[in-house]
NUFI-410319 format. One line per 4 residues: number of its first residue (from 1); their letters; for each residue y, z, x of N, C-alpha, C. Coordinates in nm, 2 decimals. Example, Ala and Ser with C-alpha at 12.3 -4.5 7.8 and 13.67 -1.06 7.14 Angstrom:
BEGIN
1 = as = -0.57 0.78 1.32 -0.45 0.78 1.23 -0.33 0.78 1.32  -0.22 0.71 1.28 -0.11 0.71 1.37 0.00 0.79 1.29
//
This chain:
BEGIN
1 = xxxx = 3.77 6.81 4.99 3.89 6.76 5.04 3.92 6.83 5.17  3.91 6.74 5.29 3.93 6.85 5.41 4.06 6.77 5.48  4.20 6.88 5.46 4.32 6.85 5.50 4.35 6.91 5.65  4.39 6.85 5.73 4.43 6.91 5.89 4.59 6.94 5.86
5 = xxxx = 4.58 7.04 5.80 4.69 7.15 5.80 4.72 7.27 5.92  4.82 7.23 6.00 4.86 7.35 6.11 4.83 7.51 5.99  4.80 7.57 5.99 4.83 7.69 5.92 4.85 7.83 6.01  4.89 7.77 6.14 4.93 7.87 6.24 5.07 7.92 6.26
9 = xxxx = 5.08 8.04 6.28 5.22 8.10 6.23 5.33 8.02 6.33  5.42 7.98 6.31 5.55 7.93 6.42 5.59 8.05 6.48  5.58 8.04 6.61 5.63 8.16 6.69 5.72 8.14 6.77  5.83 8.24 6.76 5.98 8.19 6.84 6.02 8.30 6.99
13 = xxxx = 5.98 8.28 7.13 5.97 8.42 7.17 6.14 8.43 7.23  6.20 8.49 7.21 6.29 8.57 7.27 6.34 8.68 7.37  6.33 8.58 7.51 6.31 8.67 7.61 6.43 8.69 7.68  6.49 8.81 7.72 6.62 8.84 7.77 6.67 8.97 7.74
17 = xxxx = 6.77 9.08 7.77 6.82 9.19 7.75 6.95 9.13 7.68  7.03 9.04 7.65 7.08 8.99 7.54 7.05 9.00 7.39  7.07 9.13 7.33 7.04 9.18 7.22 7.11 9.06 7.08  7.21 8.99 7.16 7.29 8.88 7.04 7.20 8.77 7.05
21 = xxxx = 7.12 8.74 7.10 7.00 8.65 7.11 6.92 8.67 7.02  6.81 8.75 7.03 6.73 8.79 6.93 6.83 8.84 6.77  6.93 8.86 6.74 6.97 8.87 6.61 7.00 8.67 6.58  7.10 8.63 6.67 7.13 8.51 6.59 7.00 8.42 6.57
25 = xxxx = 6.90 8.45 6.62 6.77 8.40 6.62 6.67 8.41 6.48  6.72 8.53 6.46 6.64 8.64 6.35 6.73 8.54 6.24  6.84 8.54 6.25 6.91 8.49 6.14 6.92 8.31 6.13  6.93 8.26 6.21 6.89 8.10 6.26 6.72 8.09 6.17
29 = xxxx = 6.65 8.16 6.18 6.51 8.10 6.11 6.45 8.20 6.01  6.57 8.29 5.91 6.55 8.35 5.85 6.53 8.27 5.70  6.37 8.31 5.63 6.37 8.25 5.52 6.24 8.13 5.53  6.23 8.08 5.74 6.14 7.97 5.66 6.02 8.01 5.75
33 = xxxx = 5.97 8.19 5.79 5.78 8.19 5.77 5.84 8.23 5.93  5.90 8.18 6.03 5.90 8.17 6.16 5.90 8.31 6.26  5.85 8.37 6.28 5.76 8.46 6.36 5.89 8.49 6.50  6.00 8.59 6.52 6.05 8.60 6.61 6.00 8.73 6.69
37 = xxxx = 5.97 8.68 6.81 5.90 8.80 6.88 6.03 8.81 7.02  6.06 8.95 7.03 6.19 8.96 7.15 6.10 9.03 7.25  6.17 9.05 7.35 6.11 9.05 7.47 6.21 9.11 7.62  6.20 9.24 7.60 6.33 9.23 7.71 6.34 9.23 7.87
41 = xxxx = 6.18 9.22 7.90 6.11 9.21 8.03 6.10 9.10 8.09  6.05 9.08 8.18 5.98 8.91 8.25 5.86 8.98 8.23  5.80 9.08 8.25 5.67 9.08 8.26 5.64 9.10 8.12  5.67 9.19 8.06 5.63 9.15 7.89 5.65 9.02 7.82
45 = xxxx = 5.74 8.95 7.85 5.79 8.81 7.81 5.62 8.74 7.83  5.62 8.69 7.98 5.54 8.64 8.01 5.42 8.69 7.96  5.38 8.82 7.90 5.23 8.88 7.84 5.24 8.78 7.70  5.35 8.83 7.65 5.39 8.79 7.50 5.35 8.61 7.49
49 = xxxx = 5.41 8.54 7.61 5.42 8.40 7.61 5.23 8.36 7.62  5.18 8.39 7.69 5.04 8.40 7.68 4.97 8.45 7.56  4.98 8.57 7.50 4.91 8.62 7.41 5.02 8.50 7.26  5.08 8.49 7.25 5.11 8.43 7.14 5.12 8.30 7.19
53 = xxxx = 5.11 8.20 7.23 5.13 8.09 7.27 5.25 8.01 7.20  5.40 8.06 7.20 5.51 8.03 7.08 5.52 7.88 7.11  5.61 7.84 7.00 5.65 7.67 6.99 5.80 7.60 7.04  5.84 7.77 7.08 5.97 7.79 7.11 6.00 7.90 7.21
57 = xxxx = 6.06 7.91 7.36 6.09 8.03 7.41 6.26 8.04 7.42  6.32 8.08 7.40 6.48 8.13 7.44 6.51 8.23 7.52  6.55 8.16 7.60 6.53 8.30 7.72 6.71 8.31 7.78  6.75 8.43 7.82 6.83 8.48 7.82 6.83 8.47 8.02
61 = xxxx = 6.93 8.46 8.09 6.92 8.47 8.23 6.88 8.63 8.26  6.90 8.69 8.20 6.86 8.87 8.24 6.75 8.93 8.17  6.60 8.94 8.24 6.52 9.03 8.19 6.56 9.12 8.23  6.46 9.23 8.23 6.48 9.39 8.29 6.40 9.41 8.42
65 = xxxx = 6.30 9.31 8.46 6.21 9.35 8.56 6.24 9.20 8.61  6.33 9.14 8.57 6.32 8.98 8.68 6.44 8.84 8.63  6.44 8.77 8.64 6.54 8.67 8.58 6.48 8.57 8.54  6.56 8.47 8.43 6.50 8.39 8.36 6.46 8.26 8.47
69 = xxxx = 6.52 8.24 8.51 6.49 8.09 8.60 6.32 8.15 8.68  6.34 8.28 8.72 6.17 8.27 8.78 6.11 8.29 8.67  6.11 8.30 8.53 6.02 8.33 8.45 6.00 8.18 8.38  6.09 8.07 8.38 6.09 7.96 8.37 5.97 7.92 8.47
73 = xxxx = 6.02 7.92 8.58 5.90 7.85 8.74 5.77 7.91 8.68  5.78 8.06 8.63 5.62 8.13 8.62 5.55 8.00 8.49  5.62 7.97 8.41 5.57 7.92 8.31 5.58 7.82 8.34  5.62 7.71 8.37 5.65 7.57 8.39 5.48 7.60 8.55
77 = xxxx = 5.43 7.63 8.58 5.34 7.64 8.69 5.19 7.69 8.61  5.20 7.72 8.47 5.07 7.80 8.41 5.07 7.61 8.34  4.93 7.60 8.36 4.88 7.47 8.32 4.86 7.49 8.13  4.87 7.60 8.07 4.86 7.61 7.95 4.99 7.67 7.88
81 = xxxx = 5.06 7.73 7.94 5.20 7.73 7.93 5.35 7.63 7.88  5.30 7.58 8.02 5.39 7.48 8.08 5.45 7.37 7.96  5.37 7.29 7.88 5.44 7.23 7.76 5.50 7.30 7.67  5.53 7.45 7.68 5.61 7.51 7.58 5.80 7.47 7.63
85 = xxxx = 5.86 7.43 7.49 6.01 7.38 7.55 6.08 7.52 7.57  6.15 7.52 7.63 6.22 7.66 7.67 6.37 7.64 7.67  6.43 7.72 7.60 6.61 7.68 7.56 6.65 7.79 7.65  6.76 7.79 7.74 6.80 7.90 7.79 6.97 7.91 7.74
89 = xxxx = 7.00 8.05 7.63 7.11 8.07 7.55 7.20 8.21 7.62  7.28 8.14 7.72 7.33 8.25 7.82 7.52 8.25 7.73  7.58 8.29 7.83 7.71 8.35 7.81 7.77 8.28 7.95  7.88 8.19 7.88 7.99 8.09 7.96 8.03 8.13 8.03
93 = xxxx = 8.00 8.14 8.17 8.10 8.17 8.26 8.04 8.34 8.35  7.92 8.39 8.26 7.89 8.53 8.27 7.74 8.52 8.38  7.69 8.39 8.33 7.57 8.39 8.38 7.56 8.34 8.53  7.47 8.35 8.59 7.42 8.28 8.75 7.33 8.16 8.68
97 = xxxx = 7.27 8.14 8.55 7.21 8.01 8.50 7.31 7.91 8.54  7.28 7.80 8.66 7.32 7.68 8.65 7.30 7.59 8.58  7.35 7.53 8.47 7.27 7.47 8.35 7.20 7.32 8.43  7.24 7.23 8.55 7.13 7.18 8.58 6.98 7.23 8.70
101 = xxxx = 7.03 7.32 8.76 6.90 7.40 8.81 6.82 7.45 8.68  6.89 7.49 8.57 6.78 7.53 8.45 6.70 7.38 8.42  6.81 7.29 8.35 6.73 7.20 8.34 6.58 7.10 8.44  6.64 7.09 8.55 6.56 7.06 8.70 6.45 7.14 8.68
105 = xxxx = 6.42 7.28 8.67 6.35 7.35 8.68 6.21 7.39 8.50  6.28 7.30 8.45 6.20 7.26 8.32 6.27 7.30 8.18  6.37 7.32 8.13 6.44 7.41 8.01 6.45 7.29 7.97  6.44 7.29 7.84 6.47 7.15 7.78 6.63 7.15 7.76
109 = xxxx = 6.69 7.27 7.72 6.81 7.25 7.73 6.90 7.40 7.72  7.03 7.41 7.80 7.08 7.52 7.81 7.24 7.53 7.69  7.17 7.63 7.61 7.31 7.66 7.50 7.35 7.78 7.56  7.52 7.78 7.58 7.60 7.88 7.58 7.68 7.93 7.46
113 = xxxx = 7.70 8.06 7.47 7.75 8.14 7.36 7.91 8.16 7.36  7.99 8.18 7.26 7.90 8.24 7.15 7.83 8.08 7.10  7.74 8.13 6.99 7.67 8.03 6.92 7.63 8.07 6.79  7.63 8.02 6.69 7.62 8.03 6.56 7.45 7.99 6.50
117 = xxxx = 7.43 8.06 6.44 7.29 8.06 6.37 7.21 7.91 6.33  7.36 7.90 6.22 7.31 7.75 6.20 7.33 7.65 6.30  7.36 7.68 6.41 7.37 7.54 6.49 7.27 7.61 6.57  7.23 7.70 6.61 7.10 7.69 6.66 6.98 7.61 6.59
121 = xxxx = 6.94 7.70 6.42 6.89 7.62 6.38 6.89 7.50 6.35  6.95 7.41 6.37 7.00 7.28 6.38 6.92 7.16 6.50  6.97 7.25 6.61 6.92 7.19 6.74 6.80 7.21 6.77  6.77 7.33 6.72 6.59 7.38 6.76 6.47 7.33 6.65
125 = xxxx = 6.50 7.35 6.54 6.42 7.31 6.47 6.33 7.17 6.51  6.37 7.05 6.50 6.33 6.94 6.57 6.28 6.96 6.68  6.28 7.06 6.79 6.19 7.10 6.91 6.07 7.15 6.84  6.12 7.24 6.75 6.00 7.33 6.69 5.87 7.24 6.64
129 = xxxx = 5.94 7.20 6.53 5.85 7.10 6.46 5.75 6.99 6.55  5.81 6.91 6.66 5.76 6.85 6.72 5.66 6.90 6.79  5.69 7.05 6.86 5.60 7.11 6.93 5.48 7.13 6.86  5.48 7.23 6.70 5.40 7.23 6.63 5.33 7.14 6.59
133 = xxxx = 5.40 7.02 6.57 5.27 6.92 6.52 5.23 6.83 6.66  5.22 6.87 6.79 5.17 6.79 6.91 5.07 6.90 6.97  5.10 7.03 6.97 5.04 7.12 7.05 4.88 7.14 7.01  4.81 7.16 7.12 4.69 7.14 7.08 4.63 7.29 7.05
137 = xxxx = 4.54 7.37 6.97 4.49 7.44 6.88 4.39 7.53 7.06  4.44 7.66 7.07 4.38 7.71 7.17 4.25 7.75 7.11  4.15 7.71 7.19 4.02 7.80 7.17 4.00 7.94 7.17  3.93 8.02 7.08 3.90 8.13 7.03 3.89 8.18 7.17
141 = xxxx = 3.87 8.32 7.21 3.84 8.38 7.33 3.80 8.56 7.25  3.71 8.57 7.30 3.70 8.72 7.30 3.68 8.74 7.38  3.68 8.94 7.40 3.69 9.01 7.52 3.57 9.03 7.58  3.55 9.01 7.70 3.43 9.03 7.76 3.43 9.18 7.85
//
């Protein structure tokens, strides 16, 4: 019996110095297996977004070494990146995210805070899911 079962972990990256990000996140997919990796750099973000290939990025307008909109362009420009959906979950009125330069610039969509767990979960999940069952299976690589 040979079933094509994803059996690859769901990975959610969480990139931003917004520490209420990564909790309501933690708590939004708490219980169902989902893998939340935080991130408070652009350049670690971006390592993390490569080495784990997530199904999901939430990115915050403030890394520590750069901002989310060029870390959006960095990704939306990597030809193996670039289909990952990217939510950007800022603060009303606090951020320089324009929510249609976010969008223009590839975010599938921009949530402002506050924001509640379950309505993240809510809204994301259906990205997630779709992502996971469309995204194609990266080829093995070792270190040379």
């Amino acid at each position: 019996m040979n079933r094509s079962i994803n059996l690859e972990a769901i990975n959610i990256l969480v990139a931003g110095t917004n520490k209420t990000n990564v909790s309501v996140a933690k708590e939004a997919y708490q219980g169902m297996g989902y893998q939340v990796i935080p991130a408070t750099g652009y350049s670690l973000a971006l390592f993390l977004a490569q080495k784990n290939f997530p199904d999901l990025i939430i990115c915050d307008s403030d890394l520590t070494d750069g901002d989310g909109l060029n870390f959006l362009t960095e990704l939306k420009a990597d030809p193996e990146l670039c289909e990952i959906p990217v939510i950007f979950l800022v603060e009303k009125g606090q951020s320089c995210v324009d929510e249609s330069i976010a969008i223009e610039s590839g975010a599938v969509s921009v949530f402002y805070h506050p924001i509640e767990a379950d309505w993240l979960k809510e809204c994301t999940v259906p990205i997630i899911t779709h992502r996971a069952n469309t995204k194609e299976k990266r080829p093995e690589q070792t270190p040379e």
